[in-house]
C-alpha positions in Angstrom: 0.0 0.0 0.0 3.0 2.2 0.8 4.1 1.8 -2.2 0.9 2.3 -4.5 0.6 5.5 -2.7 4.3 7.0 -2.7 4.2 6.2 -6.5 0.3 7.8 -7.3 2.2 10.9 -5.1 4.9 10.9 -7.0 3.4 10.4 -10.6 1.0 13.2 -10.2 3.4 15.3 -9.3 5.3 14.3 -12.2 2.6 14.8 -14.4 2.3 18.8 -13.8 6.0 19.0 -13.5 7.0 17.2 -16.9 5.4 20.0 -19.0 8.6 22.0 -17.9 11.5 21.1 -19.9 13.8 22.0 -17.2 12.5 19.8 -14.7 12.2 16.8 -17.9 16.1 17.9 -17.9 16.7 17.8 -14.0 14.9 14.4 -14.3 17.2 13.1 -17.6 20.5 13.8 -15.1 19.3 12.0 -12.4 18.9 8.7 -14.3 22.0 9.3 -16.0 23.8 9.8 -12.8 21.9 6.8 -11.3 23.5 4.5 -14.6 26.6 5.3 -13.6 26.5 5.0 -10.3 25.4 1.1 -11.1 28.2 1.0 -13.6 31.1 2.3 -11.7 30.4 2.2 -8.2 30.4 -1.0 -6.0 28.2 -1.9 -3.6 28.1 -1.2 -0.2 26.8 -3.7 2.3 24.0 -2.8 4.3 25.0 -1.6 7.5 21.6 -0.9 9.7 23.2 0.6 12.6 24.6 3.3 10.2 21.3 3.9 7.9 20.0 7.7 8.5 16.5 6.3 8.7 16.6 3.8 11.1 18.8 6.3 13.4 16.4 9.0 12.4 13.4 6.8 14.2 15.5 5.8 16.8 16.5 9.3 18.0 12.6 10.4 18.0 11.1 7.7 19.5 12.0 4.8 22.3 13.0 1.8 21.1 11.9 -1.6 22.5 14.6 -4.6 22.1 12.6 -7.1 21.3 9.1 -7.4 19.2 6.0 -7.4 20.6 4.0 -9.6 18.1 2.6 -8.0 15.3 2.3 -4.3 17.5 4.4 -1.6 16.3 3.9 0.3 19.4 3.5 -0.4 22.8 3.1 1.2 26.5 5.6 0.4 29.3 5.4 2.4 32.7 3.2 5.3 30.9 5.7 5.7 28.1 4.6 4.7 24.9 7.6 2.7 22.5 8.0 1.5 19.1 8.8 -1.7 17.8 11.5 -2.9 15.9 8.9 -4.1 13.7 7.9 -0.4 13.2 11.5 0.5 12.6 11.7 -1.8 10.0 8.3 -0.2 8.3 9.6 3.0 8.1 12.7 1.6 6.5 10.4 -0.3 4.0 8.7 2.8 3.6 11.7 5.0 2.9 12.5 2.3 0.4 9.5 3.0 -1.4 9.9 7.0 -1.3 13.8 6.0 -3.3 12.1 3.5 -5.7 9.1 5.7 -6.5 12.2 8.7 -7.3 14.0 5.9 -9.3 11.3 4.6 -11.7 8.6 7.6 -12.3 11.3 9.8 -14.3 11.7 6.5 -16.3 8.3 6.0 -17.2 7.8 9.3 -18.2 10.8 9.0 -20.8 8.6 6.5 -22.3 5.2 8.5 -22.1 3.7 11.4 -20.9 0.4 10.1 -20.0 -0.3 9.8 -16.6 -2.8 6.7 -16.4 -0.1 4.6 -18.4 2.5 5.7 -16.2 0.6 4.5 -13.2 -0.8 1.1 -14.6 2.5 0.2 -15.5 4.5 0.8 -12.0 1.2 -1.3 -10.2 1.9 -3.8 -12.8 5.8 -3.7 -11.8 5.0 -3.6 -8.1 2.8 -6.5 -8.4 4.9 -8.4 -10.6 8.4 -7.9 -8.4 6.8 -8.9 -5.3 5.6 -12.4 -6.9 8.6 -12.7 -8.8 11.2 -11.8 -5.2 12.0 -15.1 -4.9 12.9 -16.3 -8.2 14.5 -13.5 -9.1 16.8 -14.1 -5.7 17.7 -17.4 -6.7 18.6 -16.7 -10.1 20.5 -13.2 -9.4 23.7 -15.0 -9.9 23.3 -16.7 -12.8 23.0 -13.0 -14.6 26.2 -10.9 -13.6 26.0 -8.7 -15.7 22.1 -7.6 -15.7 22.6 -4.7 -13.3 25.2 -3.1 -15.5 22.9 -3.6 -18.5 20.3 -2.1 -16.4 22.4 0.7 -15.6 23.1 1.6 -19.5 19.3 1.7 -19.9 19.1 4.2 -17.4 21.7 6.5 -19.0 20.2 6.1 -22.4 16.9 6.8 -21.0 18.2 9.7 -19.2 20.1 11.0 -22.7 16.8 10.1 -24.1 14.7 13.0 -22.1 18.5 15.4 -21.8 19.2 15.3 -25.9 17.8 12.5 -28.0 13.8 13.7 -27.6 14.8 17.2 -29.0 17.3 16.0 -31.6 14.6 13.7 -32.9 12.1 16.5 -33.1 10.3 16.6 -29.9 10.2 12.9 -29.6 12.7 9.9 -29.6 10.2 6.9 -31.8 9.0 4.6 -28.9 9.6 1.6 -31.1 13.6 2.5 -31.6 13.5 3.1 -27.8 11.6 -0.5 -26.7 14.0 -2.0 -29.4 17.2 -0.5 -27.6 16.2 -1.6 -24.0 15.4 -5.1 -25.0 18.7 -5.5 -27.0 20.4 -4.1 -24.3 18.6 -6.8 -21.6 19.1 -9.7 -23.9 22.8 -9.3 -24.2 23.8 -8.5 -20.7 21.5 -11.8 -19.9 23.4 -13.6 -22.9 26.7 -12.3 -21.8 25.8 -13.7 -17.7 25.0 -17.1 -19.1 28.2 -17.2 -21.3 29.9 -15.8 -18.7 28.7 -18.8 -16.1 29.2 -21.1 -18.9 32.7 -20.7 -19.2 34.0 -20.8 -15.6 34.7 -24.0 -14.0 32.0 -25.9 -11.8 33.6 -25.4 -8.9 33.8 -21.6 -9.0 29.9 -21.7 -9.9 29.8 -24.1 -7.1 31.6 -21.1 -5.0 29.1 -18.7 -5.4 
C-alpha cells in the first residue's frame, strides 16, 4: 500500500512537472547519474546501525529490544515505544519513497500520460513482489544484468537530456523499446556465457 501511494504521489506530481522542460532535464541527469553510479560504483553492504532512517526513528522515538508480536507500538510504565517491527516499516517505507524517485522519471521518458505511467508501476510492483524469490535465486546466474540495467538508465536519461529534441520533440518509442530489449538480452546472454565458461567449482563457489 505504501508503495501504490508513494508512487500515485509521486506520478501526479510528475505529471504537472513534466510539462517543464527544465525539470524533464533535471529528471534526464538523475537517471544518467543513477546508470553510472550502477556501472562504476560497488556496492556497499547494508549496515543498519549506520542507515540515517533507522537512526532518524531511533533518536525520535524509544525503542523496544525485542518485538511485541505484530504491534508496532507499545506502552511500558506510561511511556509509549516503538517496535522494531515499526523500525523496519519505516525503513520499507523510505525504500519506497527511493524506488518511487528511481522509476517515475523513467516511465515518463517513455510516455507522458499519466494513467499509463501509473498502470504500469502497479503492474511492476505487483509483478516484483511475486517474482522476489525467483528472481533471488537466479540473481547470480546473470552478472552482468545490473550493468545492462544501468546503461538503460543512462540512455533513458540522454533520451529526455538530448535524444527527444534532436529527434524532433520525440525519440520513436519503437527505436527506444528496441534498444532496452537488446540491451537486456545481451547482458543476460553475456551472464550465461559468462557462467558457462568458468569452472564448476567456481559456480559451485558462489
Amino acid at each position: 500500500m505504501g508503495a501504490i501511494l508513494f508512487r500515485a504521489l509521486f506520478i501526479s506530481l510528475g505529471s504537472v512537472l513534466i510539462q517543464y522542460e527544465w525539470i524533464v532535464v533535471i529528471f534526464g541527469i538523475f537517471l544518467i547519474l543513477t546508470g553510472f553510479k550502477i556501472l562504476f560504483l560497488p556496492e556497499k553492504p547494508l549496515d543498519p546501525s549506520r542507515n540515517p532512517i533507522i537512526l532518524g526513528v531511533k533518536k525520535l522515538f524509544p525503542v523496544t529490544p525485542a518485538f511485541h508480536g505484530d504491534k508496532f507500538w507499545v506502552e511500558i510504565d506510561g511511556k509509549t515505544w516503538v517496535t522494531p517491527l515499526f523500525v523496519a516499516l519505516a525503513f520499507i517505507e523510505f525504500s519506497d519513497i527511493i524506488f518511487a524517485i528511481d522509476s517515475v522519471p523513467a516511465i515518463f521518458a517513455l510516455t507522458n500520460e499519466p494513467f499509463v505511467v501509473f498502470t504500469s508501476n502497479i503492474f511492476a510492483i505487483i509483478g516484483l513482489r511475486s517474482l522476489f524469490f525467483v528472481l533471488q535465486s537466479m540473481v547470480k546466474a546473470f552478472l552482468f544484468l545490473k550493468y545492462g540495467l544501468g546503461v538503460i538508465l543512462v540512455f533513458v536519461g540522454l533520451k529526455m537530456v538530448w535524444l527527444n529534441e534532436a529527434f524532433g520533440g520525440k525519440f520513436p518509442i519503437s527505436w527506444s523499446l528496441s534498444i532496452i530489449g537488446t540491451i537486456l538480452a545481451v547482458s543476460i546472454l553475456v551472464s550465461i556465457a559468462w557462467n558457462r565458461s568458468r569452472p564448476v567449482g567456481e559456480r559451485d563457489a558462489d
